[in-house]
C-alpha positions as CSV (number, residue, x, y, z in Angstrom):
1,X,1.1,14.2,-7.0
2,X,-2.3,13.4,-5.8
3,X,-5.2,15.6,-7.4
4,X,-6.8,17.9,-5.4
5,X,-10.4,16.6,-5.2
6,X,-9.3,13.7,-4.1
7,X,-7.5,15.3,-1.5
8,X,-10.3,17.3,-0.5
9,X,-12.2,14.3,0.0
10,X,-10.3,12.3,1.9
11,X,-9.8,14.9,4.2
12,X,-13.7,15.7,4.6
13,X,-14.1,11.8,5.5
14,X,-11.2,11.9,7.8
15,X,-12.4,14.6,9.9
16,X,-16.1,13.3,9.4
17,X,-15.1,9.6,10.8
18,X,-13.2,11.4,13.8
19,X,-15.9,13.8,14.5
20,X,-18.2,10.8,14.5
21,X,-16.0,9.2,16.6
22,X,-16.0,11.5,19.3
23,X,-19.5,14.2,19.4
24,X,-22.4,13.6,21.8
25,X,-23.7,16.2,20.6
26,X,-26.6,15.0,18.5
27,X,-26.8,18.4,15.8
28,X,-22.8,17.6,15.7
29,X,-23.2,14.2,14.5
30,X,-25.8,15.6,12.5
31,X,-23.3,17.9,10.7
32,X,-20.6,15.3,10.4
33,X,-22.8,12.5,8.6
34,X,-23.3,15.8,6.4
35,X,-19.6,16.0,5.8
36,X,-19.4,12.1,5.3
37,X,-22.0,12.3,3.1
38,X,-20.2,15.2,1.0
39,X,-17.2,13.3,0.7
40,X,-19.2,10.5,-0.9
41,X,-20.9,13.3,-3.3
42,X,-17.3,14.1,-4.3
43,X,-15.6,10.8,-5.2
44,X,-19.0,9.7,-6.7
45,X,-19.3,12.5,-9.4
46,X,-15.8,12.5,-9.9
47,X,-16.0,8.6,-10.7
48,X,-17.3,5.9,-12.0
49,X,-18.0,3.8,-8.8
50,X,-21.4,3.6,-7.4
51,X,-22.6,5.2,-4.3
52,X,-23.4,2.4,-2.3
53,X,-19.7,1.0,-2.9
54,X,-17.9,4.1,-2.1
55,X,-20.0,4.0,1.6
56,X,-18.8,0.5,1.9
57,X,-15.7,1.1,1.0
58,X,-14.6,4.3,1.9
59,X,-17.0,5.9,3.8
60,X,-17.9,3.0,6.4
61,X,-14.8,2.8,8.8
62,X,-15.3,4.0,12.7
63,X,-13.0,5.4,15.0
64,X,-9.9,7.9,14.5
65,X,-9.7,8.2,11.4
66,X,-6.0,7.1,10.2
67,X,-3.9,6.2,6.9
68,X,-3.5,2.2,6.5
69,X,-0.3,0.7,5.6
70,X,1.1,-1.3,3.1
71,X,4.0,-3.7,3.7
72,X,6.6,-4.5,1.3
73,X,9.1,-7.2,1.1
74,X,12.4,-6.2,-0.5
75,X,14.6,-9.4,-1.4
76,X,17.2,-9.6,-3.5
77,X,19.5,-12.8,-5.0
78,X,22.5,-12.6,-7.4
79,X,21.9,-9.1,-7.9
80,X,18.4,-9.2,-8.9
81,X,14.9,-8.6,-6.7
82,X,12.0,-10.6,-6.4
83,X,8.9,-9.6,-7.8
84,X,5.6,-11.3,-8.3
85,X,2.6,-11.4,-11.2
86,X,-0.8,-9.8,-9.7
87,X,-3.6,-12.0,-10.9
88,X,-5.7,-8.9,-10.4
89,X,-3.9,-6.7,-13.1
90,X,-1.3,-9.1,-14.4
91,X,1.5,-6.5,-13.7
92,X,4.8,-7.5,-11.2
93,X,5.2,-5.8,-7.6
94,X,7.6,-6.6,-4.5
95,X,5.8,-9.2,-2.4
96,X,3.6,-7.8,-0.1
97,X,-0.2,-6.3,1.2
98,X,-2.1,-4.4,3.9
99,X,-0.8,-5.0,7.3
100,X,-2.5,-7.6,9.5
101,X,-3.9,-6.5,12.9
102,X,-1.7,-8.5,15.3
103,X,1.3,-8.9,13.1
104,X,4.3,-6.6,13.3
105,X,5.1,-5.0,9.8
106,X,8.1,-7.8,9.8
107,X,5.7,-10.8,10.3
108,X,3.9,-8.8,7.6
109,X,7.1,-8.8,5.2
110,X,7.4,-12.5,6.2
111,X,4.1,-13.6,5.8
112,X,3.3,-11.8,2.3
113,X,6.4,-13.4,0.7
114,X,5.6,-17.0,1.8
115,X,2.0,-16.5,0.4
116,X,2.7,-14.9,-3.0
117,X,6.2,-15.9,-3.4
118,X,6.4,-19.5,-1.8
119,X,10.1,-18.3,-0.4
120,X,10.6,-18.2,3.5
121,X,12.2,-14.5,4.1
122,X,13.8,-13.4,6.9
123,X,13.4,-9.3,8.1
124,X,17.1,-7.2,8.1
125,X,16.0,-3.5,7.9
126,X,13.6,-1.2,7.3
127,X,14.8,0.7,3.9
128,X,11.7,2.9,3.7
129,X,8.4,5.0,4.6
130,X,6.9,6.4,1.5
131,X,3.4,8.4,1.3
132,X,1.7,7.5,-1.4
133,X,0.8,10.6,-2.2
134,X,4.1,11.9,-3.0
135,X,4.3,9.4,-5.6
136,X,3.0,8.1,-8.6
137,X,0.6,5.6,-7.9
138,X,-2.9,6.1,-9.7
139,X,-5.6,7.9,-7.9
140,X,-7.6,5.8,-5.0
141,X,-9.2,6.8,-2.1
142,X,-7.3,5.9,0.6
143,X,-4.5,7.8,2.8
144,X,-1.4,5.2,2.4
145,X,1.9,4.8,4.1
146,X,4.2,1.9,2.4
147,X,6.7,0.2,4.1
148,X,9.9,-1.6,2.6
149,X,11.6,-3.9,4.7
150,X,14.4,-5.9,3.4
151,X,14.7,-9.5,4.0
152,X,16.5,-12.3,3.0
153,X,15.6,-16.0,1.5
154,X,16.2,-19.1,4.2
155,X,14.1,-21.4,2.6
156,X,11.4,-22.3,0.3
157,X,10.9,-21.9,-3.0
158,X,9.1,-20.2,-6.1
159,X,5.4,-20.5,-5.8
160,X,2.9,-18.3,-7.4
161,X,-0.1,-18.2,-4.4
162,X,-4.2,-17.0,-4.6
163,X,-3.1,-13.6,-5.7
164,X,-0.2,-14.1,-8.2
165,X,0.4,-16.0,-11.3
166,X,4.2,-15.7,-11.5
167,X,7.5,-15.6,-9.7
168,X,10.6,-14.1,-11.0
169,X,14.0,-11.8,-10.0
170,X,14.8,-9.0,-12.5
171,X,18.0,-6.6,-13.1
172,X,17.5,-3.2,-12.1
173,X,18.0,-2.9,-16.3
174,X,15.0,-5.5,-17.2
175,X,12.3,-4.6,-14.9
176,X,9.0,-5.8,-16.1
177,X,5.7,-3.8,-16.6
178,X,4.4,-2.7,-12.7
179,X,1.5,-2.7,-10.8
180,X,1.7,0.9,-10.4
181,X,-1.0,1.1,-8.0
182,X,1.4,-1.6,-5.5
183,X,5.3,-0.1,-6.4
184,X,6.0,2.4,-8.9
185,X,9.5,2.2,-11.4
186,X,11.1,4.8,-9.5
187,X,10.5,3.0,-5.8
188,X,11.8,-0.2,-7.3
189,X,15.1,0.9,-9.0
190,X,15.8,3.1,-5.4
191,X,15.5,-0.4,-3.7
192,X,18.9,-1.6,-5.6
193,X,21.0,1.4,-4.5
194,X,20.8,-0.6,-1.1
195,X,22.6,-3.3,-2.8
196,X,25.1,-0.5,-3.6
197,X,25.5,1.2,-0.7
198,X,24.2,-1.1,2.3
199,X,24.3,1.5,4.9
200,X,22.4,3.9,3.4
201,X,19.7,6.0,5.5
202,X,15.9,5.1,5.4
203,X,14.4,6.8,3.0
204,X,10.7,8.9,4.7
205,X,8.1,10.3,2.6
């Protein structure tokens, strides 16, 4: 579970964006760039990272302030689900990234496997809406929804891309080390009882 300055944090920024957002009021924009400014205060004594990256970061977006969303593709052959090496940590994950303005979370799905896969999927179903914060993911300082989708291969073939190294499929019983901070172990194996029971209801939160 997510600790709580981090929590606190992100909900400062949240309602500081918002409030920024919205006031005319010049001595209410005043008191939000406070509250911005706090949240920066926060992550930046409770971390390692430097104040001017957490403003670019973390502290920069405008508008209402929301969570962003990661999109997962879920595919599975002979029994086994494709996963791909991150260059960045070199730990596997399910194909897939932040969602693309202008794409729909399939064309996401789609797109993210033909990039770091080099397989042409296909979208079936959504199997799930997970919260990052319910789950064991390492600490960062965004608000994250994840979506799986399952899809199936019509074409292509295995190709590592800019961001992986490696493409492989894995038993439910021979799962490599994870990028835990992309899929955890336990959001992985739950993607195989699909495989068991097809019908089963999305899984939220």
């Amino acid at each position: 579970m997510e600790i709580k300055w981090l929590e606190w944090a992100k909900q400062i920024q949240g309602i500081a964006q918002t409030g920024l957002t919205y006031s005319k009021d010049i001595y209410d924009i005043e008191r939000y760039e406070q509250l911005r400014q706090l949240s920066i205060d926060i992550l930046s004594s409770y971390t390692d990272t430097g104040t001017d990256k957490i403003k670019l970061t973390f502290a920069s977006d405008t508008g209402y302030a929301t969570p962003k969303v990661d999109v997962r593709a879920v595919v599975f052959r002979d029994e086994q689900i494709l996963l791909v090496r991150e260059k960045l940590d070199g730990a596997w994950a399910l194909p897939g990234g932040w969602a693309d303005i202008g794409l729909s979370p399939s064309e996401v799905a789609v797109k993210e496997a033909a990039e770091e896969s080099g397989y042409l999927v296909k979208p079936l179903r959504l199997l799930a809406v997970l919260d990052k914060k319910f789950h064991e993911h390492p600490p960062e300082p965004y608000h994250v929804y994840k979506l799986f989708i399952l899809c199936e291969i019509v074409g292509g073939e295995a190709l590592s891309g800019i961001e992986t190294s490696e493409v492989a499929f894995f038993g439910i019983d021979e799962l490599p080390e994870l990028s835990q901070e992309r899929n955890t172990e336990a959001q992985v194996k739950s993607m195989f009882q699909y495989l068991i029971n097809p019908d089963q209801e999305i899984v939220l939160d």
